[in-house]
C-alpha positions in Angstrom: -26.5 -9.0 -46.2 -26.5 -5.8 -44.4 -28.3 -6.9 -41.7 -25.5 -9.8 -41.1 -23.1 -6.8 -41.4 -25.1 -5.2 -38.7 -25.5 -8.3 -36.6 -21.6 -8.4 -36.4 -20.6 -5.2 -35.4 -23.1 -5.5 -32.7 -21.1 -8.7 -31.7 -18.0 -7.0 -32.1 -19.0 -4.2 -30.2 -20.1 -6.5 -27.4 -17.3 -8.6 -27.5 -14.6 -4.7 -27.1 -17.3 -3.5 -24.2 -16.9 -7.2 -22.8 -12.9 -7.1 -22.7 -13.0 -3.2 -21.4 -14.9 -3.8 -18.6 -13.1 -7.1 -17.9 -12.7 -8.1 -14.0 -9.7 -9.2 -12.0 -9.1 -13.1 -11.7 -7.3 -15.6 -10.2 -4.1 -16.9 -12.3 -5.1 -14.5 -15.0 -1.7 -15.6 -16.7 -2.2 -19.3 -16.5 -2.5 -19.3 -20.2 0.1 -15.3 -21.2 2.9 -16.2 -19.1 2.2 -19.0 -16.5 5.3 -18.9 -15.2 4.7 -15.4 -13.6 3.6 -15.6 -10.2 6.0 -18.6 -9.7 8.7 -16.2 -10.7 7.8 -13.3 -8.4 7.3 -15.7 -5.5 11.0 -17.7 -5.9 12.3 -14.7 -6.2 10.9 -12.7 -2.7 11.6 -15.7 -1.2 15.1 -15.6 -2.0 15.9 -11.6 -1.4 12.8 -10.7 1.2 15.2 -12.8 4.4 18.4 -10.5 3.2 16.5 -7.7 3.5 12.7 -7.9 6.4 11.9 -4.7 5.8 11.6 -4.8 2.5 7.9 -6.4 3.2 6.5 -3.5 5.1 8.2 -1.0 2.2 6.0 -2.9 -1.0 3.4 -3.0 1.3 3.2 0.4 1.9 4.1 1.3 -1.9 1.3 -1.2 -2.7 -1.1 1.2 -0.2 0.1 4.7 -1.9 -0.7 2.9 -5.3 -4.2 2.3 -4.8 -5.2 5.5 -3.4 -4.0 7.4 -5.9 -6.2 6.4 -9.1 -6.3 2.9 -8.2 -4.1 0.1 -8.2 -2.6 1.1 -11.6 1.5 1.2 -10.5 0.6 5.0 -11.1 3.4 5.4 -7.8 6.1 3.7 -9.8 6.3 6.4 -12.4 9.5 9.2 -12.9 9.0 12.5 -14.5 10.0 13.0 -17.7 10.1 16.2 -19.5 7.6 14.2 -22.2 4.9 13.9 -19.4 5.0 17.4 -18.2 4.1 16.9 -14.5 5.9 15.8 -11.5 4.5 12.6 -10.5 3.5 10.8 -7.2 7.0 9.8 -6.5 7.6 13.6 -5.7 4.6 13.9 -3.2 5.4 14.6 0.2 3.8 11.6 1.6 5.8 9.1 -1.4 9.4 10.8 -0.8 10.1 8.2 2.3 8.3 5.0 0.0 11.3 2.7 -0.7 11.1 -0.8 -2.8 11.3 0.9 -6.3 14.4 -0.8 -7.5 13.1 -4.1 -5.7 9.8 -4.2 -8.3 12.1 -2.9 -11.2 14.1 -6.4 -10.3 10.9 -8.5 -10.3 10.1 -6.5 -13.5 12.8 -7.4 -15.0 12.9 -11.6 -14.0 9.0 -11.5 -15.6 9.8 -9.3 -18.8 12.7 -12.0 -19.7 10.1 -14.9 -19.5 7.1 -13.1 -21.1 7.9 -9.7 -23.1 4.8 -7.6 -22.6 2.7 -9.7 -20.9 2.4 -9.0 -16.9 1.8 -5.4 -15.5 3.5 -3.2 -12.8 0.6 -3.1 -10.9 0.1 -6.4 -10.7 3.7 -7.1 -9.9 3.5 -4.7 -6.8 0.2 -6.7 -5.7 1.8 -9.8 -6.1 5.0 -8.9 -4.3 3.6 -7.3 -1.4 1.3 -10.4 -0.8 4.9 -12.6 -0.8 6.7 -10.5 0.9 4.4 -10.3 3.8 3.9 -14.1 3.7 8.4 -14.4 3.8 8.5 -12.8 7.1 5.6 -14.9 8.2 2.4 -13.1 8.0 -1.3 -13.6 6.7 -1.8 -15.2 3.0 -4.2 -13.7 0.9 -5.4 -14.3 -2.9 -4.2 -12.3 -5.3 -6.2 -11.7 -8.3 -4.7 -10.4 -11.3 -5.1 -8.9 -14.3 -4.5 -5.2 -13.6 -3.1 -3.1 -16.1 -0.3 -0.2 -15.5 -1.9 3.7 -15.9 -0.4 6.2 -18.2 -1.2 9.0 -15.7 0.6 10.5 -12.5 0.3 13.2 -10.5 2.4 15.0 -7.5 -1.1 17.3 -6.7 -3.6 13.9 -6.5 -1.3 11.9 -4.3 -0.6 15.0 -1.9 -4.5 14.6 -1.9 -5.4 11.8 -1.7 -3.1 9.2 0.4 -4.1 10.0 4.5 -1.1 11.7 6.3 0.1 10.3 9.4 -1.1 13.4 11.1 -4.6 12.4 10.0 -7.6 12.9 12.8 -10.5 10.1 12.2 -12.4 12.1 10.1 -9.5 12.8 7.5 -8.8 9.0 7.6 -12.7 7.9 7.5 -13.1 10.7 4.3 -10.1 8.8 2.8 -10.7 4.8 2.8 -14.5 5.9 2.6 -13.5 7.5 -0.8 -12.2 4.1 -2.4 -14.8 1.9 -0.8 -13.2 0.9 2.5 -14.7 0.9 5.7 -13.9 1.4 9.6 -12.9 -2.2 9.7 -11.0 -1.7 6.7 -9.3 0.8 8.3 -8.6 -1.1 11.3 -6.7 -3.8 9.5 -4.8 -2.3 6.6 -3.4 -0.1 9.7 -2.2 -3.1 11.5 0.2 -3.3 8.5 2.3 -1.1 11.0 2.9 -4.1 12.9 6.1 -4.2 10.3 8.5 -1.4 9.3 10.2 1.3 10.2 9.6 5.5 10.2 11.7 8.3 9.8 11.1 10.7 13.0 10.0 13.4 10.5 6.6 11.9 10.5 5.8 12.0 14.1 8.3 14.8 15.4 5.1 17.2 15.7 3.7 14.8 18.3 6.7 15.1 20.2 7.9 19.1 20.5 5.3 21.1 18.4 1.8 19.9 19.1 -0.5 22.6 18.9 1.9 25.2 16.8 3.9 26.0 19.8 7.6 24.5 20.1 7.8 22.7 23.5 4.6 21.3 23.1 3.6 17.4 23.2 0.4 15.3 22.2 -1.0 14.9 25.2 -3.2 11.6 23.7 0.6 9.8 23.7 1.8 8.0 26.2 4.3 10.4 28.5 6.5 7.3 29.3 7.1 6.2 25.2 7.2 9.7 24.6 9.9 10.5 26.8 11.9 7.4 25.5 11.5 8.7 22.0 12.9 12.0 23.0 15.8 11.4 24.6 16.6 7.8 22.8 15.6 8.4 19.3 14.1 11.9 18.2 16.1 14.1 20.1 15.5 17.4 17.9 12.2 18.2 15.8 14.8 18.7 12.8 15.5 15.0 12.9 14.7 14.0 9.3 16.8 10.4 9.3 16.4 8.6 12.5 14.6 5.5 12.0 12.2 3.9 14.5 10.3 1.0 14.8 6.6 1.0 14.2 5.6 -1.3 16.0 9.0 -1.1 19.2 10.0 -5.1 20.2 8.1 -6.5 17.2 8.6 -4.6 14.1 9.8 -7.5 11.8 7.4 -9.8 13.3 3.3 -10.2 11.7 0.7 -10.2 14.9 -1.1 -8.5 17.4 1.6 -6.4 18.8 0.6 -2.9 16.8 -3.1 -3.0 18.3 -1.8 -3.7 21.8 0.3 -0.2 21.9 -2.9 1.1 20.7 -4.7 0.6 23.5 -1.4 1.6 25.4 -1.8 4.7 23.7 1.3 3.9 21.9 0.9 4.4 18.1 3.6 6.1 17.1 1.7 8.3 14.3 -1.4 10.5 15.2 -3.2 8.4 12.5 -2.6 5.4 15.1 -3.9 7.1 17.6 -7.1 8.4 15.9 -8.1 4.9 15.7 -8.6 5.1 19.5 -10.9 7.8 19.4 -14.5 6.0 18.5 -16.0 3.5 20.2 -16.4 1.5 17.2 -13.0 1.0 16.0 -11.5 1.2 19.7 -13.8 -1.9 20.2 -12.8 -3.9 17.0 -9.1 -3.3 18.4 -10.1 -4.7 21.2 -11.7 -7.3 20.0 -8.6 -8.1 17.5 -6.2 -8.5 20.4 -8.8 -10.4 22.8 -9.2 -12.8 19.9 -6.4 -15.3 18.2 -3.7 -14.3 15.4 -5.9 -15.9 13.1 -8.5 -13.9 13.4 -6.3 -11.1 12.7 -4.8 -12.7 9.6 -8.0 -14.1 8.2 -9.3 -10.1 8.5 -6.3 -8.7 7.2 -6.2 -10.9 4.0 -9.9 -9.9 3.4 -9.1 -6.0 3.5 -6.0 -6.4 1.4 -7.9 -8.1 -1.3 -10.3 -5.8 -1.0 -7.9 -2.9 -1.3 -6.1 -4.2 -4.1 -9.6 -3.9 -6.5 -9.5 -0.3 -5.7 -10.6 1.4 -9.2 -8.2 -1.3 -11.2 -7.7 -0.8 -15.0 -8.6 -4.2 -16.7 -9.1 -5.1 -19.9 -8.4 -2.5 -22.5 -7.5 0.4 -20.4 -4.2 1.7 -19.6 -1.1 -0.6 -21.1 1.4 -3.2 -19.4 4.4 -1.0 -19.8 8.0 -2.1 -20.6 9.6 -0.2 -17.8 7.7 0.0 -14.6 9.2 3.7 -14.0 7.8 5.3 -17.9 5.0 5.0 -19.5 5.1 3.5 -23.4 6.5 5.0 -26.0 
């Protein structure tokens, strides 16, 4: 008898180890809620057309989530006094992400169908996948199964998500630091192919390169820089301007971003780093030389990739109620 007793809590204790360390997969709610990712998609196809940039905003929101802790929907957190820290939503490089009340919509279409059931995280993964595919970009799978993190900090997303005044080595250090590569670097970046910035995040380039008011980053192209200046960014104090990404194609999915590149016309010094070794200058190259597909086919691979940055699965974390707090 006591070694039957002993014989199941070994099974048992398998069987907990098992779900803990369970992996992401592919219409994980088929069976919980398979209504889900039908939901999410009807629903970004309907809104996404009203509104293109929302796609480059959840994409983006979907980028700051992973780096910080993994894909968790750690970014989608607010303070509360119960918490005791200010969370990622209050770091520098998270004040300018947009799309919150978008995912708390989708949150709230999925909650309705299947209380409990689907994550934050996932939700972001998901809509930033449909969203790109609305404004006619690259499809890629989506596997789910996430679940949502309890945790978020204002210090660890200062940290950890690259700055567009990253050099190569600061942008190397970071993807390297969640498993992604050059390439991988490469492609998520062409995700600036969409979207807009504020002139805040670039004015350095433009009056106050080296410390010294008056100066300009001498790796940008005088001609676009000039333009930006006296079009656009006309003082260095310009915190609400907003300017295209990716100038004559920012709501349009292709090759456009890399080919300004090599114009030396990325609007952010991170754009420009990407220039400065031989080995990503000559996958950019070899990007634009080559068809959209090639691009899309790349990209999809990379954002999969990104998405099973240090996920939560199985036990861990929760699926919370409310995308913004944690359980109570």
């Amino acid at each position: 008898m006591a070694s039957f007793s002993y014989l199941m809590s070994v099974l048992v204790l398998c069987v907990i180890i098992g779900y803990a360390n369970a992996q992401l997969e592919l219409n994980f709610y088929a069976k919980s809620c398979p209504k889900a990712e039908k939901i999410i998609k009807d629903f970004v196809q309907q809104q996404v057309p009203k509104a293109p940039n929302t796609a480059a905003a959840i994409l983006r929101m979907h980028f700051h989530d992973c780096f910080v802790r993994g894909c968790d929907g750690s970014v989608l957190l607010n303070f509360t006094s119960s918490n005791g820290n200010q969370t990622e939503k209050l770091a520098n490089p998270n004040l300018t992400v947009r799309g919150f009340s978008f995912i708390d919509a989708v949150k709230r279409l999925v909650e309705a169908e299947c209380p409990g059931v689907v994550s934050c995280a996932d939700i972001v993964a998901l809509v930033a996948r449909d969203a790109v595919v609305a404004t006619g970009g690259p499809f890629w799978n989506v596997p789910t199964g996430r679940r949502d993190g309890t945790i978020s900090n204002v210090s660890e997303a200062n940290a950890d998500i690259p700055a567009p005044t990253s050099n190569f080595t600061r942008l190397q250090q970071s993807f390297a630091k969640k498993g992604l590569d050059l390439n991988d670097l490469v492609l998520l970046s062409g995700a600036h192919t969409i979207g807009v910035s504020r002139c805040s995040s670039f004015s350095e380039r433009l009056y106050n390169f080296t410390g010294v008011l008056g100066t300009q980053d001498p790796s940008l192209d005088s001609e676009y820089a000039d333009n930006l200046k006296s079009r656009k960014c006309r003082s260095i104090n310009d915190n609400t301007t907003i300017v295209e990404m990716d100038p004559g194609s920012f709501k349009t999915f292709d090759l456009s971003y890399f080919k300004l590149l090599l114009k030396r016309r990325g609007l952010f010094q991170s754009d420009a780093a990407l220039t400065t070794r031989t080995s990503t200058k000559s996958f950019i190259e070899q990007l634009v030389d080559g068809p959209l597909k090639e691009f899309f086919d790349e990209f999809a691979k990379s954002m999969e990739k990104m998405g099973r940055v240090e996920v939560k699965t199985g036990s861990a974390g929760e699926i919370r109620k409310h995308c913004a707090f944690v359980n109570n």
